[in-house]
Structure formats: C-alpha cells, structure tokens
Backbone and ligand atoms as CSV (ligand in chain L), in Angstrom:
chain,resi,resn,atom,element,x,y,z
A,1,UNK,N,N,-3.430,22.147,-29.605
A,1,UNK,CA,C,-3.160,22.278,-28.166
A,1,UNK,C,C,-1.782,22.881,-27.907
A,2,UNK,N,N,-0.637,22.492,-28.373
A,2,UNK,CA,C,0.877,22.814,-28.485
A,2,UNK,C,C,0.526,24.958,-28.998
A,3,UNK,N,N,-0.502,25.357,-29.428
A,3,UNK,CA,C,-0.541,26.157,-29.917
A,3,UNK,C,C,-0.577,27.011,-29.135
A,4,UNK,N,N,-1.963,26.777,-28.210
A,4,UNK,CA,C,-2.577,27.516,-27.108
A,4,UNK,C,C,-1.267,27.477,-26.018
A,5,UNK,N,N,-0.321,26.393,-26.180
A,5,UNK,CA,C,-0.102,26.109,-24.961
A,5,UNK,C,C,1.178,27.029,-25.324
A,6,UNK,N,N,1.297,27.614,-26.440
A,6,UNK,CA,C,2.778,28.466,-26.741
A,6,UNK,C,C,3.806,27.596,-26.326
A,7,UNK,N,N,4.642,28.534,-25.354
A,7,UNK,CA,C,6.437,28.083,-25.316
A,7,UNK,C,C,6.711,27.740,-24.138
A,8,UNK,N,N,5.276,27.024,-23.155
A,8,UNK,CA,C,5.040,27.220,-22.187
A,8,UNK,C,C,5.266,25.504,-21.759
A,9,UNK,N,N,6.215,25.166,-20.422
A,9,UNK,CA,C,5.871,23.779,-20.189
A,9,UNK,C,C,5.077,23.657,-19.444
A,10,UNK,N,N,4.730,22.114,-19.464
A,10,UNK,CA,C,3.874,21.759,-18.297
A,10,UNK,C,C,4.549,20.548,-17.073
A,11,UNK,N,N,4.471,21.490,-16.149
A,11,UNK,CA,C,4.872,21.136,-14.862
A,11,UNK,C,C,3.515,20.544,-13.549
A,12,UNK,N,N,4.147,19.162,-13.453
A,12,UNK,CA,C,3.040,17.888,-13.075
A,12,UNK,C,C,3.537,18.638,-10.888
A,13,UNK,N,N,2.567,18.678,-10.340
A,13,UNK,CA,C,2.782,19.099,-8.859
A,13,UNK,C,C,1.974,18.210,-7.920
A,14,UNK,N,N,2.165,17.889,-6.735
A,14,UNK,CA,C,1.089,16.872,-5.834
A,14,UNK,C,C,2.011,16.175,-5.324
A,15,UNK,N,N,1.453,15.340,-4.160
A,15,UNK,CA,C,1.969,14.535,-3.250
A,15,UNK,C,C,2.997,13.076,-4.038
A,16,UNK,N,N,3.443,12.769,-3.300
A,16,UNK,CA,C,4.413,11.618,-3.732
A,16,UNK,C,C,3.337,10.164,-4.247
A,17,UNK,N,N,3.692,9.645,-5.003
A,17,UNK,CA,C,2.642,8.622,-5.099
A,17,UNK,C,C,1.244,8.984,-5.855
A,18,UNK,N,N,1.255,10.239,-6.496
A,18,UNK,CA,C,0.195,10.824,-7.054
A,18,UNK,C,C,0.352,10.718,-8.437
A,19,UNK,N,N,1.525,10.066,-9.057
A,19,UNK,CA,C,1.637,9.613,-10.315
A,19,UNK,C,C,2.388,10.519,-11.511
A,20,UNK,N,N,3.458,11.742,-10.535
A,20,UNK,CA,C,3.324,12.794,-11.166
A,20,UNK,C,C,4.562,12.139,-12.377
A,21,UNK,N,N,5.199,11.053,-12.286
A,21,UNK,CA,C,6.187,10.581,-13.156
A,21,UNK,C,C,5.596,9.735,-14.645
A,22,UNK,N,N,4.472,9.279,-14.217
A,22,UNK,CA,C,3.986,7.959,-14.912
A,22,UNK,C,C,2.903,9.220,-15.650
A,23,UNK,N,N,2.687,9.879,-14.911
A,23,UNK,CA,C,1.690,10.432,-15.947
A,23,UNK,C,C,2.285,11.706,-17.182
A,24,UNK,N,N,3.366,11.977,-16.108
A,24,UNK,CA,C,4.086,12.949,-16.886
A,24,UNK,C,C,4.623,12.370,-18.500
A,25,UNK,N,N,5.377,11.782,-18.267
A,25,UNK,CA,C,6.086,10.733,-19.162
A,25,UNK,C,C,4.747,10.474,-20.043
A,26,UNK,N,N,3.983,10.526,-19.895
A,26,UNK,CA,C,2.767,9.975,-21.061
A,26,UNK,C,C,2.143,10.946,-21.968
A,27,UNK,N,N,2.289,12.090,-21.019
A,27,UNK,CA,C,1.872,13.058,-21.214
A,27,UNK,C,C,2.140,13.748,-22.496
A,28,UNK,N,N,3.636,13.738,-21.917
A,28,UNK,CA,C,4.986,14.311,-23.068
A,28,UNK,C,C,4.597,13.956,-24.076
A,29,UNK,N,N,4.577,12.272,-24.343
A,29,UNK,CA,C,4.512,11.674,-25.373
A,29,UNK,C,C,3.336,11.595,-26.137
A,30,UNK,N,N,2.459,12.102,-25.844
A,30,UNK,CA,C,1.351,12.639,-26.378
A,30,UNK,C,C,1.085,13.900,-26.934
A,31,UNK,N,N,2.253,14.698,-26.060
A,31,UNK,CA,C,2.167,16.116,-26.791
A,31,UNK,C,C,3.373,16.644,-27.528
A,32,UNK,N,N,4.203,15.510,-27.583
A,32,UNK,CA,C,5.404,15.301,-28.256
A,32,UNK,C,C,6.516,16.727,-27.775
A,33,UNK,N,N,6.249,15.877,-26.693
A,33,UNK,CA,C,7.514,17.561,-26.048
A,33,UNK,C,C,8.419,16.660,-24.918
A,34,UNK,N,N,9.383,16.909,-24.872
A,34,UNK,CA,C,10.522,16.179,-23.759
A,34,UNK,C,C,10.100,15.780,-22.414
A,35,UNK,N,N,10.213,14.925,-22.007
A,35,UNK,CA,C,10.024,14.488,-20.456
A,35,UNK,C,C,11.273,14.901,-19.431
A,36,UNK,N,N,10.876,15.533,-18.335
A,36,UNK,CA,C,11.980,15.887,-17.325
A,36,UNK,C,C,11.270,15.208,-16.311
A,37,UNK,N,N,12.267,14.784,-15.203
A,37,UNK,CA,C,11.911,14.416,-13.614
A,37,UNK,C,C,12.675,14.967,-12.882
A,38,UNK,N,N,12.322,16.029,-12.255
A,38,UNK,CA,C,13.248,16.692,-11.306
A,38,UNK,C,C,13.614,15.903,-10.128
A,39,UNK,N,N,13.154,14.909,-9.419
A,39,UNK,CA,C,13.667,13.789,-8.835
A,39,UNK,C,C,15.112,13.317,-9.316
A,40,UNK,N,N,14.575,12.654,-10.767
A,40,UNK,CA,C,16.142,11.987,-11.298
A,40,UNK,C,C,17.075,13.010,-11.668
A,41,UNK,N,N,16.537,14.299,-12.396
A,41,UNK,CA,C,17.552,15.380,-12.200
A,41,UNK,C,C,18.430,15.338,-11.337
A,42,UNK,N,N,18.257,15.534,-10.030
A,42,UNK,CA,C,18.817,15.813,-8.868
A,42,UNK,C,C,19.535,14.933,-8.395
A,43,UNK,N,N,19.528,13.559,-8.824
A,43,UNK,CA,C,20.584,12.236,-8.239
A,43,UNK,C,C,21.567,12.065,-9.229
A,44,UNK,N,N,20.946,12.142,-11.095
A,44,UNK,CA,C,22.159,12.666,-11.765
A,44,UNK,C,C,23.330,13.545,-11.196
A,45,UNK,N,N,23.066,14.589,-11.164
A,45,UNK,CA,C,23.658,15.922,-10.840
A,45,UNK,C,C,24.247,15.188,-9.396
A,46,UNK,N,N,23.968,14.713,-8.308
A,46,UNK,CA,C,24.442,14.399,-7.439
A,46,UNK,C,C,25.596,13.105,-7.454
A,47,UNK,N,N,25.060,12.261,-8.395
A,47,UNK,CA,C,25.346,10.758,-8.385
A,47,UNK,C,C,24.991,9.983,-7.538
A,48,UNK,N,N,23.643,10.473,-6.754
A,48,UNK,CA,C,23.379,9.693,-5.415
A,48,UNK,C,C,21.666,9.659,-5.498
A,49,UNK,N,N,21.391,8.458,-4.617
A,49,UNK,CA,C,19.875,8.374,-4.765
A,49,UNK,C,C,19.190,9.661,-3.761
A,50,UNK,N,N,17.896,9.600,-4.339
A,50,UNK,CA,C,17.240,10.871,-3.259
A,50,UNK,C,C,17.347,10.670,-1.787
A,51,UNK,N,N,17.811,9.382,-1.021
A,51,UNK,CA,C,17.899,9.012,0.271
A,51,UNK,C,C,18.919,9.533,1.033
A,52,UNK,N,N,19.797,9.175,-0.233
A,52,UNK,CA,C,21.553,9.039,-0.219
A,52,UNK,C,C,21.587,10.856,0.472
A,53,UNK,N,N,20.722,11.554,-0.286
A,53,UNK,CA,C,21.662,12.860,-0.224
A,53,UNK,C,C,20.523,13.387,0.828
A,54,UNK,N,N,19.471,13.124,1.226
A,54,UNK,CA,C,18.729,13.256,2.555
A,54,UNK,C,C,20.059,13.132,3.932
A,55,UNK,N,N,20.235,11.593,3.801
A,55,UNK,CA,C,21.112,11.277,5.052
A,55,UNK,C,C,22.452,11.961,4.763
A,56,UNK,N,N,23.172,12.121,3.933
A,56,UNK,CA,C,24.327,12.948,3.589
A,56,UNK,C,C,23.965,14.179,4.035
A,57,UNK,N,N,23.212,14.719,3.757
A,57,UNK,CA,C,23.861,16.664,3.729
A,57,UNK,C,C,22.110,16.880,4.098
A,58,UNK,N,N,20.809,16.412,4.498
A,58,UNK,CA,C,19.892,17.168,5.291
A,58,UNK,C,C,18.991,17.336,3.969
A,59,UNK,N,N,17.663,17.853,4.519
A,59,UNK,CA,C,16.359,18.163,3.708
A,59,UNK,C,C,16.303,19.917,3.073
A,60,UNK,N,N,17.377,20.447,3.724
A,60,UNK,CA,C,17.258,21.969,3.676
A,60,UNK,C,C,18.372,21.928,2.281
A,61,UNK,N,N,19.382,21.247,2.172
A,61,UNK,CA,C,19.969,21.238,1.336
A,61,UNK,C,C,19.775,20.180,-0.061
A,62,UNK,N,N,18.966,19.242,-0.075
A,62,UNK,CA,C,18.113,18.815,-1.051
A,62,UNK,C,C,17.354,19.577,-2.041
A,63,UNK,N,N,16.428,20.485,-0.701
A,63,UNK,CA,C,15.412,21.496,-0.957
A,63,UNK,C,C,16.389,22.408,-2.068
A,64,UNK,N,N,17.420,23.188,-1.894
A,64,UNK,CA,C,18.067,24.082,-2.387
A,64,UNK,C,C,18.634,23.870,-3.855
A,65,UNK,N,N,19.135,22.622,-3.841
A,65,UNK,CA,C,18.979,21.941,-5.671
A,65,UNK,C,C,18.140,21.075,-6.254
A,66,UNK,N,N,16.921,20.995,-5.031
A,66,UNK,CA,C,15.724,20.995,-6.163
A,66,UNK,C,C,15.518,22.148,-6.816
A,67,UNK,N,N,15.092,23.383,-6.286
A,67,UNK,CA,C,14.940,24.552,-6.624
A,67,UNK,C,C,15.802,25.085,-7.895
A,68,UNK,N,N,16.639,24.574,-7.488
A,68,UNK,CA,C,17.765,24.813,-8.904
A,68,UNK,C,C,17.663,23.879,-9.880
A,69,UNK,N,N,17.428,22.833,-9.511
A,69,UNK,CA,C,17.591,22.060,-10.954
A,69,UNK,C,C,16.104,22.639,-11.300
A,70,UNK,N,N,14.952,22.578,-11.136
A,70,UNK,CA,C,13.848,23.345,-11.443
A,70,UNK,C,C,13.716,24.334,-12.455
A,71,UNK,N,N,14.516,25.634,-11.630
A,71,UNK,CA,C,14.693,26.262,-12.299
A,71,UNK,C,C,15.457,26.463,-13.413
A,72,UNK,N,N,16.586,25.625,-13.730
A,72,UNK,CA,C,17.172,25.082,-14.640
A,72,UNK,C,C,16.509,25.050,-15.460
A,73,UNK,N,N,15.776,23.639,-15.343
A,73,UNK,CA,C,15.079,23.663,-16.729
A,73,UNK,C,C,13.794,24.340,-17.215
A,74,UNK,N,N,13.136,25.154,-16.265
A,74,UNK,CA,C,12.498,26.137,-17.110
A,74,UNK,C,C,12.827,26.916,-17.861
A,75,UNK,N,N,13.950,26.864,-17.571
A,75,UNK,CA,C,14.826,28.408,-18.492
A,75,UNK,C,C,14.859,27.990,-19.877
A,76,UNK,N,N,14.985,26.854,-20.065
A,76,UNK,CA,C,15.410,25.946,-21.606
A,76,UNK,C,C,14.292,25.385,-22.279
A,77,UNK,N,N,14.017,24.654,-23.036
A,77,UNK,CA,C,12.846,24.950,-23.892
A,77,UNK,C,C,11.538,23.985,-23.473
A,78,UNK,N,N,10.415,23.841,-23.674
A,78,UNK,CA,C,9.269,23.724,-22.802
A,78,UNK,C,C,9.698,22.375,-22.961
A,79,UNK,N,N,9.075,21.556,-21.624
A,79,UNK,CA,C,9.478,20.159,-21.598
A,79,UNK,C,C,7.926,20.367,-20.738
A,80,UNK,N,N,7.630,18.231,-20.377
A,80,UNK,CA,C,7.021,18.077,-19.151
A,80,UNK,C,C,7.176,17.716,-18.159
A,81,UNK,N,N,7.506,18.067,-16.763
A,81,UNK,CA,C,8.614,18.320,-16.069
A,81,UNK,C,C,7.518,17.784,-14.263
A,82,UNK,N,N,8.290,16.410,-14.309
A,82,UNK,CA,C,7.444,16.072,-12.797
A,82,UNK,C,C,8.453,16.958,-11.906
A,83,UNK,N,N,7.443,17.243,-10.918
A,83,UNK,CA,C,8.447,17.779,-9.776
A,83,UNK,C,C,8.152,16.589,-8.348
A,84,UNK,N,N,9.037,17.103,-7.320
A,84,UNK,CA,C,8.847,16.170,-6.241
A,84,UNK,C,C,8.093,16.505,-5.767
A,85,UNK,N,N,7.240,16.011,-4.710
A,85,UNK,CA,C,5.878,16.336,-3.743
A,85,UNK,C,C,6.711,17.879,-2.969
A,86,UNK,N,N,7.700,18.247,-2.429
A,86,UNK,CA,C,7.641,19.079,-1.877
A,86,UNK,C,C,7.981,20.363,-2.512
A,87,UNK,N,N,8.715,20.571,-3.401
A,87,UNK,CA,C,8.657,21.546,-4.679
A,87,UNK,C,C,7.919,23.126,-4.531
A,88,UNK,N,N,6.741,22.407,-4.776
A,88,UNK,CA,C,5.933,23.510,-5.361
A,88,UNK,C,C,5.642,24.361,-4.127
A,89,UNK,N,N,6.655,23.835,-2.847
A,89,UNK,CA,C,5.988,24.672,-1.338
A,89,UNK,C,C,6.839,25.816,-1.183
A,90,UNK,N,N,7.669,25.587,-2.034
A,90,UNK,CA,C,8.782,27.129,-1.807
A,90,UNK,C,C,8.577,28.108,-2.558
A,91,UNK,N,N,8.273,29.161,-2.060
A,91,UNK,CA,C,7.643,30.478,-3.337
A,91,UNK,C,C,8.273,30.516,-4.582
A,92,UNK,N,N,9.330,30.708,-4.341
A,92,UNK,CA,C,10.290,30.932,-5.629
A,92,UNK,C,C,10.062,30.021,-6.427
A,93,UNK,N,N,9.958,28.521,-6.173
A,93,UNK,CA,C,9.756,27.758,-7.116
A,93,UNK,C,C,8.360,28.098,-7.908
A,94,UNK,N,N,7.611,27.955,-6.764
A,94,UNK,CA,C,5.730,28.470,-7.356
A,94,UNK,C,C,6.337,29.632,-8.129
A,95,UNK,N,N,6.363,30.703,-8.347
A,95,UNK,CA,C,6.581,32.309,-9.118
A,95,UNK,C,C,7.470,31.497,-10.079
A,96,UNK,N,N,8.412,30.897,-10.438
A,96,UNK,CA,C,8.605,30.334,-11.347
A,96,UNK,C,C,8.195,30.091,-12.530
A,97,UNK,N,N,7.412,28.545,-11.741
A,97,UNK,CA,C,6.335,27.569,-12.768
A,97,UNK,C,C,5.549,28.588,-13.343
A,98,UNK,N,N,4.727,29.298,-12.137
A,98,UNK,CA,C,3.997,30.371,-12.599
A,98,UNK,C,C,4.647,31.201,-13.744
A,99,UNK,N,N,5.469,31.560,-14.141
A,99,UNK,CA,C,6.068,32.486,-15.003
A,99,UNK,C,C,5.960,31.352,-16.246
A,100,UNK,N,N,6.688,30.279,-16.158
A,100,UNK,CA,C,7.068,29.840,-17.647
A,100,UNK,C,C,6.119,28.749,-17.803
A,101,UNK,N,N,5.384,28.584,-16.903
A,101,UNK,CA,C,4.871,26.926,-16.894
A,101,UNK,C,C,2.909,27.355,-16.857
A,102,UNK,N,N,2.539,25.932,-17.349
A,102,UNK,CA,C,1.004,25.707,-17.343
A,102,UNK,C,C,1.099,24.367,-15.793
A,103,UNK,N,N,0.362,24.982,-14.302
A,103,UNK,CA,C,1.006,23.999,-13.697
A,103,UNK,C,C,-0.356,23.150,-13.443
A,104,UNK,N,N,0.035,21.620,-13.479
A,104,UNK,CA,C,-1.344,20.516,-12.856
A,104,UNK,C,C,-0.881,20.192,-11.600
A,105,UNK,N,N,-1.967,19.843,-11.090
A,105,UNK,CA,C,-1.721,19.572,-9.981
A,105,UNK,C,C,-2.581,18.209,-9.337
A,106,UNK,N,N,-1.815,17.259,-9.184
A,106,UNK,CA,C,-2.263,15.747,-9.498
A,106,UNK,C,C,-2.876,15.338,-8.039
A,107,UNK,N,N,-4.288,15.659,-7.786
A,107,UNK,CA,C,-4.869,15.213,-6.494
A,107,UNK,C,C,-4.759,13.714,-6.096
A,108,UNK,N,N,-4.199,13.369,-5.139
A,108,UNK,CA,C,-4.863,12.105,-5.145
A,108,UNK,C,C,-4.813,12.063,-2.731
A,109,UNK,N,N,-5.568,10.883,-2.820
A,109,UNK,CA,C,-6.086,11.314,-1.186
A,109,UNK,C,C,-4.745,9.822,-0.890
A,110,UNK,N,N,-5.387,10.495,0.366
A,110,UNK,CA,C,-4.213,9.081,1.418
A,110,UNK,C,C,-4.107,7.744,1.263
A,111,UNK,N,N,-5.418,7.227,0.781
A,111,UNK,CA,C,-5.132,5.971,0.433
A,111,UNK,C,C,-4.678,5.581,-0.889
A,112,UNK,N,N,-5.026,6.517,-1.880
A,112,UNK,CA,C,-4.104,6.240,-3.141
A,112,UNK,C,C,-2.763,5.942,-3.121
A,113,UNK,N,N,-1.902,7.567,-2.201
A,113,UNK,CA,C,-0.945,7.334,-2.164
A,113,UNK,C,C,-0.076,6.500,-1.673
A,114,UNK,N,N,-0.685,6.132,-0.424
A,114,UNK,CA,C,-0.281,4.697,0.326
A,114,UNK,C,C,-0.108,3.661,-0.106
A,115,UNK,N,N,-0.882,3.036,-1.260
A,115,UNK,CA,C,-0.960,2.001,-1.981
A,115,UNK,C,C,0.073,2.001,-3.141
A,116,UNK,N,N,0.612,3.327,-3.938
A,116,UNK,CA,C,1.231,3.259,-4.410
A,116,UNK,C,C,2.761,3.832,-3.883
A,117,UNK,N,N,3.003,4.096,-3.006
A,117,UNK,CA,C,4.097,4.392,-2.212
A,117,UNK,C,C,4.765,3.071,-1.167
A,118,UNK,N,N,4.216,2.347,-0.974
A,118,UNK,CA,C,4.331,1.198,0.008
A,118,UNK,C,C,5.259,0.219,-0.405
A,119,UNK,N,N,5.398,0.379,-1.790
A,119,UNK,CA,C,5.991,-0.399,-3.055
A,119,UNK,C,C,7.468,0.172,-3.052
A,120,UNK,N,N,7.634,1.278,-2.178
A,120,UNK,CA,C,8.886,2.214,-2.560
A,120,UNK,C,C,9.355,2.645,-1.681
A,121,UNK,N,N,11.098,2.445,-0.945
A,121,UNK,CA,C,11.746,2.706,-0.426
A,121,UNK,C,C,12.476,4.035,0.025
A,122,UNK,N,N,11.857,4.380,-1.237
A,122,UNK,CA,C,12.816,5.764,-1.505
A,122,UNK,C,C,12.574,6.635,-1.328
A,123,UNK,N,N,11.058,6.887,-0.157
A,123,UNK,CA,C,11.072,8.657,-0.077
A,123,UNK,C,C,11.185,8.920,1.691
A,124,UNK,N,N,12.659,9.125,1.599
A,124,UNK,CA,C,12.515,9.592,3.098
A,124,UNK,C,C,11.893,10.184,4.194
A,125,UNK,N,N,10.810,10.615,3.698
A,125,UNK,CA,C,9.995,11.418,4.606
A,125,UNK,C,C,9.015,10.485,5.401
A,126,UNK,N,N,8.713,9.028,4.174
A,126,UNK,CA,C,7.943,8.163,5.208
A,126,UNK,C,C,8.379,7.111,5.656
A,127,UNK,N,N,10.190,7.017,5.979
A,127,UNK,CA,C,10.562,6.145,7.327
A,127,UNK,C,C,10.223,7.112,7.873
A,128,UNK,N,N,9.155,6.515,9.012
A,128,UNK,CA,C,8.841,7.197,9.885
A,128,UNK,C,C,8.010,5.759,10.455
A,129,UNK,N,N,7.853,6.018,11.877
A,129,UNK,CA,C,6.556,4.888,12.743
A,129,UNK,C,C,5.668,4.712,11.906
A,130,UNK,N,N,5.125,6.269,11.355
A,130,UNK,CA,C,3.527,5.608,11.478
A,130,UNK,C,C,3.508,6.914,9.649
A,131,UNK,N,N,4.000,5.926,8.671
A,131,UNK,CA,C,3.307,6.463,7.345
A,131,UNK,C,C,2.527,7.525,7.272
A,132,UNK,N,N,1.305,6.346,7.554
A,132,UNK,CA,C,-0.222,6.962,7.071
A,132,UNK,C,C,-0.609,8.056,8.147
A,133,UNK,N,N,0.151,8.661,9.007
A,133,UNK,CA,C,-0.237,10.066,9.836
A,133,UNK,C,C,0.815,10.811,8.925
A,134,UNK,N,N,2.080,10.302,8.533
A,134,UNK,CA,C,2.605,11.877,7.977
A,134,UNK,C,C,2.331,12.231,6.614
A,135,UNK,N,N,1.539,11.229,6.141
A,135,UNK,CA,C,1.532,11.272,4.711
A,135,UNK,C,C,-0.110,12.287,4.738
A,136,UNK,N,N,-0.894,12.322,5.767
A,136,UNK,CA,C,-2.073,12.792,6.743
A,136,UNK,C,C,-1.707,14.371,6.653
A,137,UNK,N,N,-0.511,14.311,7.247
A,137,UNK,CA,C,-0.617,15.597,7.987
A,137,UNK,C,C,0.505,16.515,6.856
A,138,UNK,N,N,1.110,15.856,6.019
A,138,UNK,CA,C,1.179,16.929,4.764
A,138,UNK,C,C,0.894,16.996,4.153
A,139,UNK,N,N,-0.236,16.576,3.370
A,139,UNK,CA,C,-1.404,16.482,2.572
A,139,UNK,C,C,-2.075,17.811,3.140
A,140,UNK,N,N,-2.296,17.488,4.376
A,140,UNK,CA,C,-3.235,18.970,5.273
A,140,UNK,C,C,-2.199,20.170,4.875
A,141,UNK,N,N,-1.201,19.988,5.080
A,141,UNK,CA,C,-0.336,21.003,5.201
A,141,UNK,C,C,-0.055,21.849,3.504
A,142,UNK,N,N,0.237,20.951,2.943
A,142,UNK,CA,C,0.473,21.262,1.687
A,142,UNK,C,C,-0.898,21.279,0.667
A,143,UNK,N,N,-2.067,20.780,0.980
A,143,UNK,CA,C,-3.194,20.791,-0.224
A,143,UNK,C,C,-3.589,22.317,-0.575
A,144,UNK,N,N,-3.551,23.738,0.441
A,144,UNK,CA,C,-3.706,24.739,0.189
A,144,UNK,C,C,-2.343,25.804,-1.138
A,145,UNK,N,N,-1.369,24.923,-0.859
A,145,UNK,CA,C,-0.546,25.489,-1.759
A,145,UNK,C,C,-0.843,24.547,-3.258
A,146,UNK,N,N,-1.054,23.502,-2.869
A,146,UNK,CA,C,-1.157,22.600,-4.466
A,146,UNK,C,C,-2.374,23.117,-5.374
A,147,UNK,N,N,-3.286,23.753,-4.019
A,147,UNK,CA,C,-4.581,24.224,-4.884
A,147,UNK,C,C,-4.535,25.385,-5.737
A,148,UNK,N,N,-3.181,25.887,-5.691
A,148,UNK,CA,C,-3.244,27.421,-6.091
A,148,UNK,C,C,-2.568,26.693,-7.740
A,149,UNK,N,N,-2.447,25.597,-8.025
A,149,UNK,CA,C,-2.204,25.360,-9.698
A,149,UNK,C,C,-2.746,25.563,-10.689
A,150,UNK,N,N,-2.500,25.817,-11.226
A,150,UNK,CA,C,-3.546,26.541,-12.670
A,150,UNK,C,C,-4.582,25.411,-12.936
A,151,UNK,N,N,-4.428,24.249,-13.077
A,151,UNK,CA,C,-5.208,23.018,-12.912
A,151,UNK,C,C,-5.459,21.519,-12.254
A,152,UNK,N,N,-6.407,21.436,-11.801
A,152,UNK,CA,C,-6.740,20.374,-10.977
A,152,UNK,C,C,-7.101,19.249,-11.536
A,153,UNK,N,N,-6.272,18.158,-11.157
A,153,UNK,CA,C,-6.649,16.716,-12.286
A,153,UNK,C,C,-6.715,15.512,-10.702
A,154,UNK,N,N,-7.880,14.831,-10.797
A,154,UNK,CA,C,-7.796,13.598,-9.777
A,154,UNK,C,C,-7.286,12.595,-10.212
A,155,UNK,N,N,-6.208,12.087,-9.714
A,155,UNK,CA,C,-5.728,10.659,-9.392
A,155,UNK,C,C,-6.333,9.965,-9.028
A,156,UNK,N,N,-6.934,8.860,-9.852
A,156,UNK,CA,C,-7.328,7.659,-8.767
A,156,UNK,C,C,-6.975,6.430,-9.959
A,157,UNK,N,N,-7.517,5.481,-9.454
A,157,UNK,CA,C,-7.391,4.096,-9.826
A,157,UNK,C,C,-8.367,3.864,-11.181
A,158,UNK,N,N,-7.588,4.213,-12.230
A,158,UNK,CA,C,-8.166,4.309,-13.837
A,158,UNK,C,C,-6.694,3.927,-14.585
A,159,UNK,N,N,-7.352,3.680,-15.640
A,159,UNK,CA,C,-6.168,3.749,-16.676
A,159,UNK,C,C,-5.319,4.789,-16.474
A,160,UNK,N,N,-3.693,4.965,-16.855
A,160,UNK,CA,C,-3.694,5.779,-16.844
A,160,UNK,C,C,-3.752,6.841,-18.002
A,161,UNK,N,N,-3.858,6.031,-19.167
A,161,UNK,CA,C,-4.331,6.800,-19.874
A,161,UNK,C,C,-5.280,7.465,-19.738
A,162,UNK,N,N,-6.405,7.218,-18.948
A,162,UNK,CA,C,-7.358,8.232,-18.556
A,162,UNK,C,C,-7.155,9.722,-17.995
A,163,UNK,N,N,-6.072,9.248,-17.104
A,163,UNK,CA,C,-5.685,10.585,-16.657
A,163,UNK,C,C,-5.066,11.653,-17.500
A,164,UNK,N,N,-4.030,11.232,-18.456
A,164,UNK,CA,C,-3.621,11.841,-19.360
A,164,UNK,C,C,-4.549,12.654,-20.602
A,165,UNK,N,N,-5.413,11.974,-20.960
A,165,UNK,CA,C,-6.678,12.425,-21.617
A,165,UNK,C,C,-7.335,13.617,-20.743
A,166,UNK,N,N,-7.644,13.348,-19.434
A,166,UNK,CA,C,-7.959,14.603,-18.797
A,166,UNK,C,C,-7.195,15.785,-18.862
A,167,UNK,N,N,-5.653,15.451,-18.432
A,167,UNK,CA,C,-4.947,16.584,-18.517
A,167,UNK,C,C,-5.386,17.272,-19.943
A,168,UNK,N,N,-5.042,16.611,-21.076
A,168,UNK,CA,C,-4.881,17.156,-22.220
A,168,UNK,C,C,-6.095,18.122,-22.928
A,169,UNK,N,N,-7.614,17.617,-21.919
A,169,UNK,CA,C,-8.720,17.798,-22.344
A,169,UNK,C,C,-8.685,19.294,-21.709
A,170,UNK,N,N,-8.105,19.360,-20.612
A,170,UNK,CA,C,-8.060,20.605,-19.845
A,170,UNK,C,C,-7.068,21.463,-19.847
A,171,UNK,N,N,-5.738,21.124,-20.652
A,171,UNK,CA,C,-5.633,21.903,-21.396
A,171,UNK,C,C,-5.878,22.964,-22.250
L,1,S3P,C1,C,9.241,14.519,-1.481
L,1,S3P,C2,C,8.829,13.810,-2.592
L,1,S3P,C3,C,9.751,13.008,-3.409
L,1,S3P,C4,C,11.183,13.487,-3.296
L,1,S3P,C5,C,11.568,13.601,-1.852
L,1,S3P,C6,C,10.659,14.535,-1.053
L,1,S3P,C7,C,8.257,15.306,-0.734
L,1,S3P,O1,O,9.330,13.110,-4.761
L,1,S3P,O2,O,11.355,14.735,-3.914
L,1,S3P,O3,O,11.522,12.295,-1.325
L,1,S3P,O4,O,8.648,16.216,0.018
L,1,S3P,O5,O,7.038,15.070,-0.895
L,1,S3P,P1,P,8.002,12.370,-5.347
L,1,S3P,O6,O,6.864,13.279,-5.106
L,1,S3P,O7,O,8.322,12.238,-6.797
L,1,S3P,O8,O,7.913,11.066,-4.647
C-alpha cells in the first residue's frame, strides 16, 4: 500500500466531530508514517488554544495560518495529516492536498457530529444559540467541496478500527 501510495500523504478532510483526529492517528500507525494535526499545529505555533486565537485576532486570520501551517507540512515528507473542518474550503489549500496528498474525506451527518462535539468546548463556530442549525447549514454549505476528495469514507458509530480498515482498503 505505502507503494502505490508513493511519497504521497494522506490528508483526513470533513466536518468537526467527524473523527478526522482519532482516525487519523490510527491510521498513521497502521501505515507507519507520522501523524500531523493541523489544529494542534496551529496553537503550538501560536501558544494559544484554537478559541484563544478566534477571540484574539478573528476567523480570517486563523484561516491564514491554517493555510500555512498546511502547507508547511506538505512540503516535508508524507505524514497523515488531520485538517480542521474548514480547511479544505479555501482553494489554495484544496490545489495543494491535491498536488502532494491522497485526500479522504470523513462523511459523517448531523447527528454524529453533535454527539461527538457536545463533549467539546473548543470549536468556536458552535457557541452559537442554536448548534444543531449551524452545524446544518455548513454541512449544506461545505458537503459540495468535501465531495470533490479523492475518497469518500462514512463515519458512523463502529469501531474505530473499522473505519481505518476502510480507509486502508480504499486505498
Ligand atoms: C473548524 C473546525 C475545527 C477548527 C476550528 C474551525 C471549522 O477543527 O479548525 O474550530 O471551521 O469547521 P476540527 O474539524 O478538527 O474540529
């Protein structure tokens, strides 16, 4: 598999709560290649949590060293590399992955993510009133760009080794 897959990483894409960390991380270790989280990337590099630098300095400027730390590490040698739910919406990043990367793209629907997001403080986008409409309405917004990934893997409520086996099978 490492063969086919050349010098190429694989970069995990999808909504928040879609498992792209837990599965990534398993992933790696199955295909014996480095684990990245462009999430924790970005609070390293900052010294601040992903909230921290939301309310500090705005979503437009988050956006701008995600993109960079991203691209960062594609440049360096193939890893498996979660990205954040919003990522893969900026071209440059997509033409990227696309260039160096094999990208999945981790479906999972509203109530998955809800259930496993509810548990977690930390993604600013859903303080908000009402969650389960924005988590609704960028799912709508964003499922046409997630679909354009080289591969489609469903999230749901399995082992997760199951999921990982899929990826690898589809590979
Ligand atoms: C975001 C998802 C988060 C994080 C930030 C914004 C998004 O990452 O990058 O809170 O726009 O969907 P996860 O997908 O790892 O939760």
């Amino acid at each position: 598999i490492t063969s086919a897959l050349g010098r190429r990483s694989i970069v995990l894409v999808g909504m928040m709560g879609a498992g792209k960390s837990t599965i990534g991380r398993r992933l790696a270790a199955r295909l014996q290649l480095p684990f990245s989280d462009a999430d924790t990337e970005i609070e390293t590099a900052h010294r601040m949590t992903i909230p921290e630098i939301f309310q500090n300095y705005g979503e437009p400027y988050f956006r701008d060293g995600e993109a960079r730390v991203i691209a960062r590490i594609l440049e360096g040698r193939p890893v498996v590399l979660a990205t954040g739910g919003g990522a893969f919406m900026r071209e440059e990043t997509r033409n990227r992955i696309r260039d160096k990367a094999v990208s999945i793209w981790l479906k999972a629907d509203v109530d998955i993510i809800m259930k496993r997001v509810k548990r977690r403080a930390d993604r600013p986008l859903l303080q908000t009133e009402d969650p389960v409409g924005t988590v609704s309405r960028l799912l709508e917004a964003r499922e046409p760009v997630y679909q354009t990934a080289d591969l489609i893997i469903l999230s749901r409520d399995v082992p997760h080794d199951r999921i990982v086996e899929e990826c690898i099978d589809a590979l």
